[in-house]
N, C-alpha and C positions, 0 to 999 in steps of 0.2 A: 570409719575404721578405728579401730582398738587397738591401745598397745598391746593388751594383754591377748587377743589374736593373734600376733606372731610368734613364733617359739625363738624362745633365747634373745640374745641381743641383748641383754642386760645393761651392758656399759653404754650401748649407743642410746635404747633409751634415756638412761639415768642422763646423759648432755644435754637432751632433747628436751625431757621435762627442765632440768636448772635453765636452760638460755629462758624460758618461759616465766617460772616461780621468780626469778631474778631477773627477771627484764632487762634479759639483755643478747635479743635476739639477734644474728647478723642481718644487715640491711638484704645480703646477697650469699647463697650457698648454695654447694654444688655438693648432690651425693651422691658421690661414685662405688658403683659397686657392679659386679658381670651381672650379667642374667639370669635372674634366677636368685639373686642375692635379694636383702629385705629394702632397698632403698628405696623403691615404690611405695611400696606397702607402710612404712615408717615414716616416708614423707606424707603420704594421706593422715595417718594416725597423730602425725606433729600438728596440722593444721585444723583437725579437729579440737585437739587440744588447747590448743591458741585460743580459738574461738569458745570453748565450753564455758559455760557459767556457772558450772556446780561438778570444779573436779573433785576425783573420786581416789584415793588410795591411788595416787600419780597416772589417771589416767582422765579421758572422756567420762560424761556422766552417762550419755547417748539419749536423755530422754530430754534433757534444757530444750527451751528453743530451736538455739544455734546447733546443737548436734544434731534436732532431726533433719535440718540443714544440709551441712557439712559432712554425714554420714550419710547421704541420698546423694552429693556431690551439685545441690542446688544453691548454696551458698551465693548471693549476689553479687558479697563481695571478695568471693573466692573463684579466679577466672585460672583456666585450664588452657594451655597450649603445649599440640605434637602433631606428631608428622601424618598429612593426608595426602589424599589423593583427588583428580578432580572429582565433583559432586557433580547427579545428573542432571542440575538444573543451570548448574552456571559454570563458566570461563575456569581454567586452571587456575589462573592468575589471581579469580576475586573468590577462588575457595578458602576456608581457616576454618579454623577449627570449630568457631560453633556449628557449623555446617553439618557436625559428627558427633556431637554431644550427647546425641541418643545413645551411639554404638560406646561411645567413652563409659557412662553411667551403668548399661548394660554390663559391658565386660568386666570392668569393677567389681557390681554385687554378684555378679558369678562367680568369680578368680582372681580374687586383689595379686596376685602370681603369677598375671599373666606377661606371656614372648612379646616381642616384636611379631615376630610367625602369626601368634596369634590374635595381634592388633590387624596384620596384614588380611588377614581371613573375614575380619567382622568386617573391615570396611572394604572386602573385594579389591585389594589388590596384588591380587596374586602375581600379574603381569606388569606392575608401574610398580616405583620405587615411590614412596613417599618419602615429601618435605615439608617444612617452615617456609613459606613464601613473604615476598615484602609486604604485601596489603596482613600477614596474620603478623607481623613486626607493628607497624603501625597502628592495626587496631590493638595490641597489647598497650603500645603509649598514650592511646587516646585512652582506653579502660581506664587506667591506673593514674590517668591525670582527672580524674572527676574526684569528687569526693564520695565517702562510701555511703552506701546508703543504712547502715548499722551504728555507726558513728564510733566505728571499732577501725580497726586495721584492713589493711588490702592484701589479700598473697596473689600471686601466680605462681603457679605452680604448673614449670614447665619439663615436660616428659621428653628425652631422646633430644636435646641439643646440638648434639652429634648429625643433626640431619638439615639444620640451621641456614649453613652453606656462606656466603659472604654476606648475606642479606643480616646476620646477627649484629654485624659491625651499625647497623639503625640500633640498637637495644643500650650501648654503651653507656649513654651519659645517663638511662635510667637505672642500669646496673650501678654505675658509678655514683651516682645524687640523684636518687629516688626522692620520691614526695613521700610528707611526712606519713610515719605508722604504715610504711608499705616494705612486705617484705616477698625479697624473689629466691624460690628454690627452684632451682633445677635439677634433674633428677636424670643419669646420665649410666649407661655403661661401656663407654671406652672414650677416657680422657683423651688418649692421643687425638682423637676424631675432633674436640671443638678448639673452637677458634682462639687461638693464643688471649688476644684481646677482653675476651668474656671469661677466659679463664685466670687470668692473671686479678681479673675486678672480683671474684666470688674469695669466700671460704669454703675452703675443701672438708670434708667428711666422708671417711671411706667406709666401706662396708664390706667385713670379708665373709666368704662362704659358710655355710650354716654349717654345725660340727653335727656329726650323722645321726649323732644324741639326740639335737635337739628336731629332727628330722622326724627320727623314728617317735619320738613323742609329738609331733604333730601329727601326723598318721593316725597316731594310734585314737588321741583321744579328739582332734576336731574330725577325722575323717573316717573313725571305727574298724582302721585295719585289724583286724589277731597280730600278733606281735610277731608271728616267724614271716609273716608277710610283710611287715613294717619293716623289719631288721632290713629284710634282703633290699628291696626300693630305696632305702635310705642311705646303701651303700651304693647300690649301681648309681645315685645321683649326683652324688661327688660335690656335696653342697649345695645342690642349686634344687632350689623349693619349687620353681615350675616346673622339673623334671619329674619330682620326686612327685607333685602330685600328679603331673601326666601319667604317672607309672601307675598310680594309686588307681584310677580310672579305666585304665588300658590303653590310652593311648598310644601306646606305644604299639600297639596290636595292623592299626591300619600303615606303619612305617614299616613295619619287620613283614609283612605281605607284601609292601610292594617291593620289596630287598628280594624276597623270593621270587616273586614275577620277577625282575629282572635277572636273577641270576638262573631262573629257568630257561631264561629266552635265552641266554647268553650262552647256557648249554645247547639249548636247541639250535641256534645257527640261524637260524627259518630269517632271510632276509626281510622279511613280508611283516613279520612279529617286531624286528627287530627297529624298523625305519616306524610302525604303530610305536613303537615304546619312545624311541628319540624324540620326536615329534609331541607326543605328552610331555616327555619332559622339558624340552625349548621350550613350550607351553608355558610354562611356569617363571615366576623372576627369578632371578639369579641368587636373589636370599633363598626361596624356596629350593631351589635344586641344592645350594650349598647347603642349606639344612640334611637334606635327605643325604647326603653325601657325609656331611660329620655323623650322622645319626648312624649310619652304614660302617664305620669306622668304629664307631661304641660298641655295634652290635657285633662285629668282629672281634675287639677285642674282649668281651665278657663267653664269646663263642670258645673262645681257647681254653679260657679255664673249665669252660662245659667239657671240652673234649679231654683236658688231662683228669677231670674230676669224674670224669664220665654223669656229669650232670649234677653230682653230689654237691659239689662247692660252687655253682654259679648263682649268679646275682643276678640270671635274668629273669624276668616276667613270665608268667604265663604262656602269653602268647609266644613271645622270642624263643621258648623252651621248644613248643612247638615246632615254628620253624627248622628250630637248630637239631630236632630230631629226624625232619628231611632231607636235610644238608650234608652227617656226619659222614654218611657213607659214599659222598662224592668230594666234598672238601676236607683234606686234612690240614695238619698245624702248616705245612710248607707253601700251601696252597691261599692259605688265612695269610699270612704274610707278604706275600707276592700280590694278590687279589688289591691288599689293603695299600700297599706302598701305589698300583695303580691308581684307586681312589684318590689319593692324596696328589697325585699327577694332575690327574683332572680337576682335581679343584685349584689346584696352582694354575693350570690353564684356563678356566673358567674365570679366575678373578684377575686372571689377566687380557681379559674380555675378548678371548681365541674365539672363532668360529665356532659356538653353542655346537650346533649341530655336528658340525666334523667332528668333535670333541667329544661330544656323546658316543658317537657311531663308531670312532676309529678307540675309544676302552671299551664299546663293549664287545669289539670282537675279540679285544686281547682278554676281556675276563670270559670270556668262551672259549678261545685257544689255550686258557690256563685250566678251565674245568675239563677241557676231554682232552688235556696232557699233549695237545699240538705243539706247546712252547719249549722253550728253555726253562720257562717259568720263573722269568725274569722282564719288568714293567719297559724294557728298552725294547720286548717284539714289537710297541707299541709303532717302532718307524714300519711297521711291515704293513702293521692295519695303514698306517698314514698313508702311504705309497698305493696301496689295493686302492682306497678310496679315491685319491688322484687318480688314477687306471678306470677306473669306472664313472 
């Protein structure tokens, strides 16, 4: 990875290369930034860097030794840990991460950009949550206690900390007195999630959302959008570079169909449709449903400006444009409101790990009772679906 591949960022670079030229790297840092923010991306780019032999105008050479290395992510003495799930040949307990390293390296030179969502998908766990277990603690201190075989430095460089759980409390004292020329980055998007302990031992580095500038210039020129398409993507992303090139691709195409599927069943009523759609969605983890569910709430709110702009001033996609011209003549602004404030119920019930399925089943009859104006049109009919469903 390249600095000069990410758009903007200029100041977090410019720290990134001085800890280096000045040698004076922290032993332990943590760079936090949301999803969709460059902290991945820049931690990869940092540790190529580290490693180059022939840097270039502040950056990687990519052709040294060590960069064909360290930009293919085979680096020996560069070890990678994040959150998996069990492998089909062995125990939960004695899976880690090399286990996954294919899917790691894969998803990389695809998408240095990519979700959690989309870690979830390459290693099939739609339906298990992945973590850091104590055999992938342990083999990190056993790694990072040999000596390297470069006669350079050691990183880890550890992705989603956040998923750690008590087992990181094994990590401390090499966080805290690491062996010599080793350095740990973690790479993290929601501080509150990791463990006091391993947060108090790192250097913090934040990373805030990309400005739509430098969005719409990566569009433009790593990924060939025309500019009236870049502009728009750039703004419906809201900073976050995984979005913005999910939009770039259409991704966003297969979420705003399935919004529709649901909200056609939901008009429809059809019991039969409806217990089909619940049942797909319990299907999925709770990351995944809550996705679809914030994604539902985006596409809401960019729907309104379609409906007062009459299509002229909205930021959605293609595809979403689509949709929202099926939609117009059964949902209005009162209805987007009402609809959305349910959504956001349900995902408060879902992360408070309610009955998936009752959950499912008792908003979608109230966003059916809201599409053919049964309600009040107000997200409190929802005790009416709850009650029906106790009844039956």
């Amino acid at each position: 990875m390249f600095f000069k591949t990410i758009p903007g960022k200029k100041e977090e670079k410019n720290k990134l290369i001085h800890q280096v030229t000045e040698d004076r790297i922290p032993h332990a840092q943590l760079f936090i930034g949301r999803e969709g923010s460059a902290n991945l991306a820049l931690a990869m780019a940092f540790v190529s860097y580290i490693y180059c032999q022939d840097r270039v105008d502040g950056d990687s050479c990519g052709v040294c030794a060590a960069c064909k290395l360290t930009h293919k992510q085979i680096h020996p003495d560069v070890h990678f840990s994040f959150p998996v799930v069990k492998s089909e040949s062995k125990k939960r307990e004695d899976t880690t991460s090399d286990d996954f390293l294919p899917q790691w390296r894969t998803i990389i030179q695809q998408n240095a950009f990519f979700t959690f969502y989309d870690w979830q998908q390459a290693i099939h766990a739609q339906t298990t949550k992945p973590n850091i277990n104590t055999k992938e603690c342990n083999d990190i201190i056993q790694k990072l206690s040999y000596q390297s075989f470069s006669d350079g430095p050691k990183v880890l460089l550890m992705w989603m900390p956040e998923f750690l759980g008590k087992e990181g409390n094994k990590l401390l004292k090499l966080i805290e007195e690491p062996t010599d020329n080793t350095y740990l980055i973690l790479v993290a998007n929601d501080q509150d999630k990791i463990l006091n302990t391993i947060l108090s031992r790192c250097q913090l580095m934040k990373f805030l959302p990309f400005h739509e500038e430098e969005l719409k210039d990566y569009l433009s020129t790593q990924m060939g959008l025309p500019n009236e398409a870049a502009t728009r993507i750039s703004r419906a992303a809201e900073g976050n570079i995984a979005k913005a090139v999910d939009g770039a691709k259409g991704a966003d195409k297969n979420q705003s169909s399935m919004l529709f599927d649901w909200l056609r069943i939901c008009y429809k009523g059809d019991s039969e449709e409806m217990t089909g759609f619940v049942n797909e969605m319990v299907g999925l983890s709770l990351d995944n449903q809550v996705r679809f569910l914030e994604y539902s709430l985006h596409f809401f709110e960019t729907y309104l400006g379609f409906l007062l702009t009459e299509g002229k001033g909205s930021y959605m996609t293609e595809g979403e444009k689509t949709v929202a011209e099926k939609m117009k003549s059964i949902i209005d602004r009162q209805k987007v409101e009402t609809i959305s404030a349910t959504i956001n119920q349900l995902i408060f019930y879902l992360n408070r790990n309610g009955n998936h399925k009752v959950n499912w089943m008792a908003d979608t009859i109230v966003v059916g009772d809201i599409l053919r104006n049964l309600t009040h049109t107000s997200p409190n009919s929802r005790i009416f679906a709850d009650e029906a469903l106790l009844i039956t």
